[in-house]
PyMOL Python script that loads the backbone (N, CA, C, O; Angstrom):
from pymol import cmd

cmd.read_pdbstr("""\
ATOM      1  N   UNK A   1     109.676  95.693 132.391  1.00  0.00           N
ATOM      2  CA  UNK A   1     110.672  95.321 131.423  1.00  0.00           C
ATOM      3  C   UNK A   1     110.082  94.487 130.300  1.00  0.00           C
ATOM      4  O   UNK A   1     110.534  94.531 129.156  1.00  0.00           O
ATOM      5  N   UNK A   2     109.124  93.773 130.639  1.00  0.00           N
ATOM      6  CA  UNK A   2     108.908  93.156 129.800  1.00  0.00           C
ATOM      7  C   UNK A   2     107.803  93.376 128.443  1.00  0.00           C
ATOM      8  O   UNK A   2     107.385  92.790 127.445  1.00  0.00           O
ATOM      9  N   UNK A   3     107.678  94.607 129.167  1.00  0.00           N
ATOM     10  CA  UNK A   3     106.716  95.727 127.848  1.00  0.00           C
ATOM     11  C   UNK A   3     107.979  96.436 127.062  1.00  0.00           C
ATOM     12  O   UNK A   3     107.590  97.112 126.109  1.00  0.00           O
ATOM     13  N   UNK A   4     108.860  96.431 127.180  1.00  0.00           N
ATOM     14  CA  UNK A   4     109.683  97.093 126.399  1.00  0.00           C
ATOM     15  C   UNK A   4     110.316  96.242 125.607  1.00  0.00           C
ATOM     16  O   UNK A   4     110.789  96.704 124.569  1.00  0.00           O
ATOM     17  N   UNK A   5     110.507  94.575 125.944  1.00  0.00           N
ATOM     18  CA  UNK A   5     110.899  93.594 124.759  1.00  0.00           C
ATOM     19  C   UNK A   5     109.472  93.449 123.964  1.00  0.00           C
ATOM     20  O   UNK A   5     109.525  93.029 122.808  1.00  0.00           O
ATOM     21  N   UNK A   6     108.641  93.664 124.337  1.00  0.00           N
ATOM     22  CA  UNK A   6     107.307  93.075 123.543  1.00  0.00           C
ATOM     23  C   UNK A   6     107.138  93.897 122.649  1.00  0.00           C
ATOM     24  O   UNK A   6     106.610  93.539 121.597  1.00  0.00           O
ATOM     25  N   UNK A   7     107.683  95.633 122.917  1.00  0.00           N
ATOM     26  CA  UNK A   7     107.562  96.835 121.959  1.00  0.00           C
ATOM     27  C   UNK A   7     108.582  96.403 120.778  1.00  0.00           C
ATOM     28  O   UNK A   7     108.506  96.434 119.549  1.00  0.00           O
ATOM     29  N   UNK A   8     109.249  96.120 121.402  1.00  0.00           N
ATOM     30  CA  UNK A   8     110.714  95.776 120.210  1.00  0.00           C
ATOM     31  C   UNK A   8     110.503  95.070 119.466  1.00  0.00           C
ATOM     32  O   UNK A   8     110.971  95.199 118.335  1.00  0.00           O
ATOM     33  N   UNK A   9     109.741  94.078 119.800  1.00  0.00           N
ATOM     34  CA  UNK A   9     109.029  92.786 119.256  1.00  0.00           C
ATOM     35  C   UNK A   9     108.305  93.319 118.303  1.00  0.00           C
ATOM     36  O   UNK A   9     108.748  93.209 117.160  1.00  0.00           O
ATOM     37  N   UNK A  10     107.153  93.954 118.485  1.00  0.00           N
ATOM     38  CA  UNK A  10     106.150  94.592 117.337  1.00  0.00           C
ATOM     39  C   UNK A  10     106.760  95.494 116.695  1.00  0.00           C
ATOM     40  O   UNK A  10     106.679  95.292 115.483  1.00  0.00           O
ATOM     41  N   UNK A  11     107.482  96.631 117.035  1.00  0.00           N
ATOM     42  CA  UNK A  11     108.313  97.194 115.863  1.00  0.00           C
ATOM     43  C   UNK A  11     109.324  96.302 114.691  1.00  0.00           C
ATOM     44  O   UNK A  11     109.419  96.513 113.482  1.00  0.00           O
ATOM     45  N   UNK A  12     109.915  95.403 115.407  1.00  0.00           N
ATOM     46  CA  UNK A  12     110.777  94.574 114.532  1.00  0.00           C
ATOM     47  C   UNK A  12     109.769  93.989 113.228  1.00  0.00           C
ATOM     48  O   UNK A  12     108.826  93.218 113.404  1.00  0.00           O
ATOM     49  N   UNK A  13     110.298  94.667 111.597  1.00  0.00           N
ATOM     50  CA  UNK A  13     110.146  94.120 110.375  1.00  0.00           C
ATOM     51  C   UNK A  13     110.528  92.555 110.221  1.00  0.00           C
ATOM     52  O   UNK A  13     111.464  91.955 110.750  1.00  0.00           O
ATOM     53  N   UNK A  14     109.632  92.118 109.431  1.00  0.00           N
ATOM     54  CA  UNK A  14     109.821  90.597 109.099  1.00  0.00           C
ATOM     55  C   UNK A  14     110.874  91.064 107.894  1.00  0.00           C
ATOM     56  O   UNK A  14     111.066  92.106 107.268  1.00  0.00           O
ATOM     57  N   UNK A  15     111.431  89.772 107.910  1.00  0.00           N
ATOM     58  CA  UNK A  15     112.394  89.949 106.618  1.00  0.00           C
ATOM     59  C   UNK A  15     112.445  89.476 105.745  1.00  0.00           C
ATOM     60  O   UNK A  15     111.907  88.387 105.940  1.00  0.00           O
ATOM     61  N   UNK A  16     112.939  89.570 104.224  1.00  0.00           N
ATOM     62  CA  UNK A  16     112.078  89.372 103.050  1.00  0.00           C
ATOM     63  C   UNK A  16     111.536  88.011 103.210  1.00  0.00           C
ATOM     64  O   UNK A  16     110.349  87.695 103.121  1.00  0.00           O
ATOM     65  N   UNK A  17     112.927  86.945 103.550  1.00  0.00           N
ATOM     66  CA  UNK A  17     112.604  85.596 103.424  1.00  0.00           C
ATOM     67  C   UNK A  17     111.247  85.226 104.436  1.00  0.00           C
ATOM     68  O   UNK A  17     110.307  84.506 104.100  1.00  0.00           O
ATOM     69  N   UNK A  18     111.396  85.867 105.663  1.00  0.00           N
ATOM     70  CA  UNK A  18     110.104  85.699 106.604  1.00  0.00           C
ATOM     71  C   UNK A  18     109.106  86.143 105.567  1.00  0.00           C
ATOM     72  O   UNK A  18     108.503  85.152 105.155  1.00  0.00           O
ATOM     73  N   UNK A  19     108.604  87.519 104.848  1.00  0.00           N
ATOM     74  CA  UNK A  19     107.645  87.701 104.058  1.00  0.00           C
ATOM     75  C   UNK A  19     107.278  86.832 103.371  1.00  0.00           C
ATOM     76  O   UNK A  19     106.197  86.441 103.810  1.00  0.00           O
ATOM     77  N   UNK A  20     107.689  86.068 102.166  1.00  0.00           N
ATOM     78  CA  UNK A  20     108.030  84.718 101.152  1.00  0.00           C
ATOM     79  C   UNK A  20     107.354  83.841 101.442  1.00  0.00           C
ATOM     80  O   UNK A  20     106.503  83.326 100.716  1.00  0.00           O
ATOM     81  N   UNK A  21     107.799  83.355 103.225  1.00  0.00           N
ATOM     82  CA  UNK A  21     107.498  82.176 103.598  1.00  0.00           C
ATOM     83  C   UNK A  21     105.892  81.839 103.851  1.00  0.00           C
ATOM     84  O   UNK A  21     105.184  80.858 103.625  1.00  0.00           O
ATOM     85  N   UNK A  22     105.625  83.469 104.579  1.00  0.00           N
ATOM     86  CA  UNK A  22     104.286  83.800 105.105  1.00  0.00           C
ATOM     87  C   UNK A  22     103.233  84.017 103.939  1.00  0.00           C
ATOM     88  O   UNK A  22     102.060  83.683 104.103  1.00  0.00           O
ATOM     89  N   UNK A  23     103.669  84.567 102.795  1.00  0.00           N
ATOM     90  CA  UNK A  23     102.890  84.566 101.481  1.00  0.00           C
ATOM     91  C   UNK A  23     102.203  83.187 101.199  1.00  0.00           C
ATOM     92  O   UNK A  23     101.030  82.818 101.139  1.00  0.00           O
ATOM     93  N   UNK A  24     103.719  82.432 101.014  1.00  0.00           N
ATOM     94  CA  UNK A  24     103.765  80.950 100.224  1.00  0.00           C
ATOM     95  C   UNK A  24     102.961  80.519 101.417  1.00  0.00           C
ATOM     96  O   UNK A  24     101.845  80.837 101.008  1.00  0.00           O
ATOM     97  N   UNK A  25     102.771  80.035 102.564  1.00  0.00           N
ATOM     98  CA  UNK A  25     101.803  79.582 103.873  1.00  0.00           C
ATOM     99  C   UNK A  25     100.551  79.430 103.031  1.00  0.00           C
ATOM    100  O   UNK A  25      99.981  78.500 102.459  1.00  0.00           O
ATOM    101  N   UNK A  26     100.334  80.915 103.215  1.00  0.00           N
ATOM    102  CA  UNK A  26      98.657  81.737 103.023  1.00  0.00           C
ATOM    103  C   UNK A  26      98.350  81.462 101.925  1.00  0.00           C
ATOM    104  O   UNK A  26      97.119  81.448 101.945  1.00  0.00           O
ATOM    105  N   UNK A  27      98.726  81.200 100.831  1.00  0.00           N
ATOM    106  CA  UNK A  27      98.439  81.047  99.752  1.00  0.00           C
ATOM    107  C   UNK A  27      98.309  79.330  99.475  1.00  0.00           C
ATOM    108  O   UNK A  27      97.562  78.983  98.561  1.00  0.00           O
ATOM    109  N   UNK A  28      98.904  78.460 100.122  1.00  0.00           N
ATOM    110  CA  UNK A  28      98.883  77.189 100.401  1.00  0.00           C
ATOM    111  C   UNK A  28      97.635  76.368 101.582  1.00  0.00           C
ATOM    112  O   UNK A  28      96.818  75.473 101.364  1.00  0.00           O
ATOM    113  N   UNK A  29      97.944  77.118 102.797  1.00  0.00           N
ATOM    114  CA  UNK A  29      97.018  77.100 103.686  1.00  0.00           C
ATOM    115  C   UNK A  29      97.523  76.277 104.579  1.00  0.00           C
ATOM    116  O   UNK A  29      96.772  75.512 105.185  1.00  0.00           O
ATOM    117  N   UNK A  30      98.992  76.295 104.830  1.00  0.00           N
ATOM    118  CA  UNK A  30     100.020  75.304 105.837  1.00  0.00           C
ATOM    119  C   UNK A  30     100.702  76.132 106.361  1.00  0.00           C
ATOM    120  O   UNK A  30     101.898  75.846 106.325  1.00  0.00           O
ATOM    121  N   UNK A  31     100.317  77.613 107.135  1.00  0.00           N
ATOM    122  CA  UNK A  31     100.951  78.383 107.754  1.00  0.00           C
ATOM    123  C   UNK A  31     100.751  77.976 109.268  1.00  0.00           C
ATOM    124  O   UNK A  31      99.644  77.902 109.801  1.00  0.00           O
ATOM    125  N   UNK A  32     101.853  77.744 109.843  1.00  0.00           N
ATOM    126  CA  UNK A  32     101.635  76.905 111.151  1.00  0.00           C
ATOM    127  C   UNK A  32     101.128  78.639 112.365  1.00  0.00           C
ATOM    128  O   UNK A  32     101.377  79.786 111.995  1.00  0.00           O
ATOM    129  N   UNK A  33     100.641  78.394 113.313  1.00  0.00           N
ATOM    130  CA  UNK A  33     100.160  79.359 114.595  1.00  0.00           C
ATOM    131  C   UNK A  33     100.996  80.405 114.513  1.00  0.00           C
ATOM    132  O   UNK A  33     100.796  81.552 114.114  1.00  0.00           O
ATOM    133  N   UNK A  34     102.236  79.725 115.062  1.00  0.00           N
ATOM    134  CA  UNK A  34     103.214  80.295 115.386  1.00  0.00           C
ATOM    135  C   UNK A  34     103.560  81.595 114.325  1.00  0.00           C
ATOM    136  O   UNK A  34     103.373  82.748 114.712  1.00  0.00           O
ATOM    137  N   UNK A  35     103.952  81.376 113.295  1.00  0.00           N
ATOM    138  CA  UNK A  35     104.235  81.883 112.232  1.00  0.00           C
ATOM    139  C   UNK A  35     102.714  83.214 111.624  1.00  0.00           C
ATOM    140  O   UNK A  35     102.747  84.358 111.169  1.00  0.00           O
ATOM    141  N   UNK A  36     101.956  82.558 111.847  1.00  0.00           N
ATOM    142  CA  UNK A  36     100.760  83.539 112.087  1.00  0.00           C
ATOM    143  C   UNK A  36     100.851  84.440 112.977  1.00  0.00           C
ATOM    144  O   UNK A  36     100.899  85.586 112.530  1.00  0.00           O
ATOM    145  N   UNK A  37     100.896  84.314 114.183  1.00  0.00           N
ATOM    146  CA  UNK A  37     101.529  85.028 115.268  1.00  0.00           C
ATOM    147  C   UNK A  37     102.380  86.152 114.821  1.00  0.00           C
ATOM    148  O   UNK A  37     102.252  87.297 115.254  1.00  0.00           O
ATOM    149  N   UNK A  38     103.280  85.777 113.915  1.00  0.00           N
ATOM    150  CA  UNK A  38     104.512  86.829 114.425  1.00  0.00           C
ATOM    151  C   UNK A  38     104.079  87.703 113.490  1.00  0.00           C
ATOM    152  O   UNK A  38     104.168  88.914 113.692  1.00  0.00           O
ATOM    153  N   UNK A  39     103.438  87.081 112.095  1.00  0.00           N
ATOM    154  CA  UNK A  39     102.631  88.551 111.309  1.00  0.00           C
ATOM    155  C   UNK A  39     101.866  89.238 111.794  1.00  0.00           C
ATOM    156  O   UNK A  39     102.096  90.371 111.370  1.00  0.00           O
ATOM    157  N   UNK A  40     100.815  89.250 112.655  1.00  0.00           N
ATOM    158  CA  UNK A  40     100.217  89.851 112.699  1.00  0.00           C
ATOM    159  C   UNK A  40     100.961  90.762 113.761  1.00  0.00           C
ATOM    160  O   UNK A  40     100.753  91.961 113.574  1.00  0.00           O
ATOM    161  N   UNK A  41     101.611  90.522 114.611  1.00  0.00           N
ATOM    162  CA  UNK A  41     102.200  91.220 115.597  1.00  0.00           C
ATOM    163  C   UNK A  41     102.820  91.960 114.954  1.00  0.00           C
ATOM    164  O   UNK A  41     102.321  93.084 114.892  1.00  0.00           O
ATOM    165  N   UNK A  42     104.147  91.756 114.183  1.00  0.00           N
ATOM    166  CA  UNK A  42     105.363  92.262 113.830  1.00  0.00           C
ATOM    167  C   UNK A  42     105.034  93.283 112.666  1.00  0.00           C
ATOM    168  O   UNK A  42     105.374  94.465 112.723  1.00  0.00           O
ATOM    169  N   UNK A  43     104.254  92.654 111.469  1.00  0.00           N
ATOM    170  CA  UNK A  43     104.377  93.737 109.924  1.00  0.00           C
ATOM    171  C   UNK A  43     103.312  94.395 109.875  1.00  0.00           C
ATOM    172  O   UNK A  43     102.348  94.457 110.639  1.00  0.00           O
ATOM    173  N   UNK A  44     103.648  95.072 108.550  1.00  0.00           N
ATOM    174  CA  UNK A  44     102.912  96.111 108.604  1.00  0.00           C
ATOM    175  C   UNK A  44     101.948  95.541 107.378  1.00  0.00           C
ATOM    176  O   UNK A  44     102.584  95.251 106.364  1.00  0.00           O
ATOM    177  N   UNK A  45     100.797  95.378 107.324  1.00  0.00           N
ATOM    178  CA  UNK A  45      99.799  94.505 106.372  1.00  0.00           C
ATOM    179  C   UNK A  45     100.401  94.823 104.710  1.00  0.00           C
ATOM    180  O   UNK A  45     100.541  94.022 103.786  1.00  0.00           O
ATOM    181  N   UNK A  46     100.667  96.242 104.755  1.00  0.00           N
ATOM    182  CA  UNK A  46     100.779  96.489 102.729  1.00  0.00           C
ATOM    183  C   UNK A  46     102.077  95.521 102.327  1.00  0.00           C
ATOM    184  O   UNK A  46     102.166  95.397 101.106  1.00  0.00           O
ATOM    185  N   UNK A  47     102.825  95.001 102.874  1.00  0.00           N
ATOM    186  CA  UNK A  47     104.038  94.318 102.536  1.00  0.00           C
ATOM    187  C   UNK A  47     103.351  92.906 102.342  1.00  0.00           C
ATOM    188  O   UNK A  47     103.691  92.256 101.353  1.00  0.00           O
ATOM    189  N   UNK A  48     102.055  92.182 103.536  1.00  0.00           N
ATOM    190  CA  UNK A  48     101.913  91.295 102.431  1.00  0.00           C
ATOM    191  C   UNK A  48     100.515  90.931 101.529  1.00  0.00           C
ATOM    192  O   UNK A  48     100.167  89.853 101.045  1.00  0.00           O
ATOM    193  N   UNK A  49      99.935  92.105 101.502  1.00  0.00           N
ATOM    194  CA  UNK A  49      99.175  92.556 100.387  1.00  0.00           C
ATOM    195  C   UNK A  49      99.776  92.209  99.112  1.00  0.00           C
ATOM    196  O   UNK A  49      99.503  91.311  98.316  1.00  0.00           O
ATOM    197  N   UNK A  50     101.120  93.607  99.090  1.00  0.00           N
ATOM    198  CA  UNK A  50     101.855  93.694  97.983  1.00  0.00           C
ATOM    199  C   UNK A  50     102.016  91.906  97.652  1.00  0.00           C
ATOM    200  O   UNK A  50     101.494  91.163  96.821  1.00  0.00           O
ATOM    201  N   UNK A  51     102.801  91.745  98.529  1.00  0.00           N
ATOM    202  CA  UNK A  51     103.559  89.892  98.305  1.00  0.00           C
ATOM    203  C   UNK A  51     102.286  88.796  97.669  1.00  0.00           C
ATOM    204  O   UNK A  51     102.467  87.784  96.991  1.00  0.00           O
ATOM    205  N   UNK A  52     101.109  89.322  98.095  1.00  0.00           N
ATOM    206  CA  UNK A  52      99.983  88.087  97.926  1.00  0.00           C
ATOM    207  C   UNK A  52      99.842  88.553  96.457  1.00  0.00           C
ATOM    208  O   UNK A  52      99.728  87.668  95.610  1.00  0.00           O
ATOM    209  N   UNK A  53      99.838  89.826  96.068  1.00  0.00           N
ATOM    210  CA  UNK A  53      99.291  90.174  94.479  1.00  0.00           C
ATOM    211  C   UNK A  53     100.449  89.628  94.115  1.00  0.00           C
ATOM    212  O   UNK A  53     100.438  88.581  93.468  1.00  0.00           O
ATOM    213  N   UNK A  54     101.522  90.189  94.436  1.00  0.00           N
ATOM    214  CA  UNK A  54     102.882  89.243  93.242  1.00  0.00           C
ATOM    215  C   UNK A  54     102.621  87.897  93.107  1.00  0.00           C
ATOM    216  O   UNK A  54     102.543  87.547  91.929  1.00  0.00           O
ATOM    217  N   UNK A  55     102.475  87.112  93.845  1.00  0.00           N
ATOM    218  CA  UNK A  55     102.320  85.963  94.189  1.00  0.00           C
ATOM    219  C   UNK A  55     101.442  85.212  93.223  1.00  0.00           C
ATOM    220  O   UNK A  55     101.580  84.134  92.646  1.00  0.00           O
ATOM    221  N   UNK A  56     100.497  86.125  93.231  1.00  0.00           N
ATOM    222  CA  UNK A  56      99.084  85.725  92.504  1.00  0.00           C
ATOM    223  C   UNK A  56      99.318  85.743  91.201  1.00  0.00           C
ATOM    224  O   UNK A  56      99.082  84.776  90.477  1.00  0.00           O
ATOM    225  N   UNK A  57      99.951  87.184  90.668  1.00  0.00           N
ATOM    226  CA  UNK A  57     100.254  87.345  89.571  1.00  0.00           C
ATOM    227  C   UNK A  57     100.844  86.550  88.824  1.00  0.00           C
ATOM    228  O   UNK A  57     100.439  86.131  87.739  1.00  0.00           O
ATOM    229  N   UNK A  58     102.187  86.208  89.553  1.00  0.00           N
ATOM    230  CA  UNK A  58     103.187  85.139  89.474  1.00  0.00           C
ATOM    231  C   UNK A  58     102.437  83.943  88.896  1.00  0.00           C
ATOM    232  O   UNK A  58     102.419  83.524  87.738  1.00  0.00           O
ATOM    233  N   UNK A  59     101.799  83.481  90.036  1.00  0.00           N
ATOM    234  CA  UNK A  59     100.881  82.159  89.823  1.00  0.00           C
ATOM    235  C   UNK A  59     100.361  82.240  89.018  1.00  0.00           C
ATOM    236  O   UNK A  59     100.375  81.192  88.372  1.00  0.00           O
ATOM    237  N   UNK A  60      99.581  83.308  88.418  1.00  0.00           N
ATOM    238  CA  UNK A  60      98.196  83.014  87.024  1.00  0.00           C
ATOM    239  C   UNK A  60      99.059  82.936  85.693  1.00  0.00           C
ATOM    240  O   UNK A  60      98.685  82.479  84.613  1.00  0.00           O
ATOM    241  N   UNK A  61     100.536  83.590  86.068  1.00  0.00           N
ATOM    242  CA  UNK A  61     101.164  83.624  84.530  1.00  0.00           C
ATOM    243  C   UNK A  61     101.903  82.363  84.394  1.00  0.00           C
ATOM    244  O   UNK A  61     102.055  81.746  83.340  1.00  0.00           O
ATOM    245  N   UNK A  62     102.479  81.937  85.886  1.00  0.00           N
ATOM    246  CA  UNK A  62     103.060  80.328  85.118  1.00  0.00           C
ATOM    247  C   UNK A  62     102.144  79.536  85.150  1.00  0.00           C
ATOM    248  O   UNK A  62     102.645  78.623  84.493  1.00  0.00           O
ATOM    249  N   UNK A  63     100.609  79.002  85.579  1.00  0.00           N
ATOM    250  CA  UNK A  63      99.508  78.971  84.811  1.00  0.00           C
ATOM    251  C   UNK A  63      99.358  78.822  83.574  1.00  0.00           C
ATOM    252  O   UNK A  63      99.422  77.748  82.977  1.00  0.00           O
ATOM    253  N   UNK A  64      99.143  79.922  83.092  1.00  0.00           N
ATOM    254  CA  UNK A  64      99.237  80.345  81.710  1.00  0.00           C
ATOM    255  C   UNK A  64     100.147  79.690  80.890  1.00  0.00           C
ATOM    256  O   UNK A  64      99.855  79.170  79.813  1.00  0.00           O
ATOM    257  N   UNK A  65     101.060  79.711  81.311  1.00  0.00           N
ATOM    258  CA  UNK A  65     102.722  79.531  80.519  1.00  0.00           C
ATOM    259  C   UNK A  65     102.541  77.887  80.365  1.00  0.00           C
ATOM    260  O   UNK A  65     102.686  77.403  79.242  1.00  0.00           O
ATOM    261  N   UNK A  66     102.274  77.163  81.318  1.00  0.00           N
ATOM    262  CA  UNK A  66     102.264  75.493  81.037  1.00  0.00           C
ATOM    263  C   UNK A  66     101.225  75.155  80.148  1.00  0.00           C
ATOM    264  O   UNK A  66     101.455  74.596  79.076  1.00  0.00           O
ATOM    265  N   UNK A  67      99.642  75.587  80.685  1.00  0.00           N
ATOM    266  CA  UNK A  67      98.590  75.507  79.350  1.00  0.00           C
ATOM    267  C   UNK A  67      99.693  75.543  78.159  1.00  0.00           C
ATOM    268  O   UNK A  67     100.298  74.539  77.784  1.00  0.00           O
ATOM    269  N   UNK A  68      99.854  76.746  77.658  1.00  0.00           N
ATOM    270  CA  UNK A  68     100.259  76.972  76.334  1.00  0.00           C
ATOM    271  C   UNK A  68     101.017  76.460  75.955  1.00  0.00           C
ATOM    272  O   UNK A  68     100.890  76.062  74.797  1.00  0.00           O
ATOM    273  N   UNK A  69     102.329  76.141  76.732  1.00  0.00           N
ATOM    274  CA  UNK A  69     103.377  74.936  76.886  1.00  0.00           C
ATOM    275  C   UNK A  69     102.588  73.340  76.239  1.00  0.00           C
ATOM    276  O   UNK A  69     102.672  72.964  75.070  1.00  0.00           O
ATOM    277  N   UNK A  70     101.995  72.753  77.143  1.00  0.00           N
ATOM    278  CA  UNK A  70     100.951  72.107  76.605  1.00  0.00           C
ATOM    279  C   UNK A  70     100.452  71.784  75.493  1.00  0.00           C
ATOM    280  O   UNK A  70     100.800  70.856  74.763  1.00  0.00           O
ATOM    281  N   UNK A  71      99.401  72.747  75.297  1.00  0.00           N
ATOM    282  CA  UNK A  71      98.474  72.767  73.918  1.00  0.00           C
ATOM    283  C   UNK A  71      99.679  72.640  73.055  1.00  0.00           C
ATOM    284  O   UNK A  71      99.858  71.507  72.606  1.00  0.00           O
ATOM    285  N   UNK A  72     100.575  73.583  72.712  1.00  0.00           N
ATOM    286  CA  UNK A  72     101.531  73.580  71.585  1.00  0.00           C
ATOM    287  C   UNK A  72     101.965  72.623  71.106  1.00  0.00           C
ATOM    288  O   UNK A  72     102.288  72.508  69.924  1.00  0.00           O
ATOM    289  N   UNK A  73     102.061  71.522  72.225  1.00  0.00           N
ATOM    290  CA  UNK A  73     102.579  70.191  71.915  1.00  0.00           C
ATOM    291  C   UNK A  73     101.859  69.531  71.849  1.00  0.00           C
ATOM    292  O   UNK A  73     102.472  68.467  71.939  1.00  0.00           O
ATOM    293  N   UNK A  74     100.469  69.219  71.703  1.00  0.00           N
ATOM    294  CA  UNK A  74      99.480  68.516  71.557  1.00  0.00           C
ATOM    295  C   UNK A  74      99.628  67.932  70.425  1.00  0.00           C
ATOM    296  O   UNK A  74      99.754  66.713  70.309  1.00  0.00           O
ATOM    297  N   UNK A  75      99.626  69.258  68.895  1.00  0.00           N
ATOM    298  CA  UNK A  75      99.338  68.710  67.786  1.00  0.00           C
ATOM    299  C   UNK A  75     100.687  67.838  66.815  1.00  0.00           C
ATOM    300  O   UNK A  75     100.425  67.302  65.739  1.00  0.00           O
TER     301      UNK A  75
END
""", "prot")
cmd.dss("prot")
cmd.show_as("cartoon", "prot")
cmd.util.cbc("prot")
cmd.orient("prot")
């Protein structure tokens, strides 16, 4: 029986907010065991591939956006 909750277990999708959280972790580097755990078990890697490039993307453009924010007001 207890191979058949553990199957359920690894088929079961993380959900967006679980994705988010696990991005924001990894990208920080305060992703607790536990929470490590259930990614690697549970998803399927391209979901947080995808999430780490948004993420990244995200990040380099508001980046960007404060510099220029910034400088503008310098002079």
């Amino acid at each position: 029986m207890s191979n058949v909750s553990g199957h359920k277990e690894k088929e079961q999708k993380p959900s967006l907010w679980q994705l988010v959280v696990s991005v924001l972790g990894a990208a920080f580097g305060v992703q607790s065991s536990k929470t490590r755990e259930r990614d690697f078990k549970q998803a399927n890697p391209k979901a947080y591939i995808i999430g780490g490039i948004i993420f990244g993307v995200l990040f380099v453009l508001t980046l960007a956006l404060i510099v220029k924010l910034v400088l503008s007001n310098v002079t």
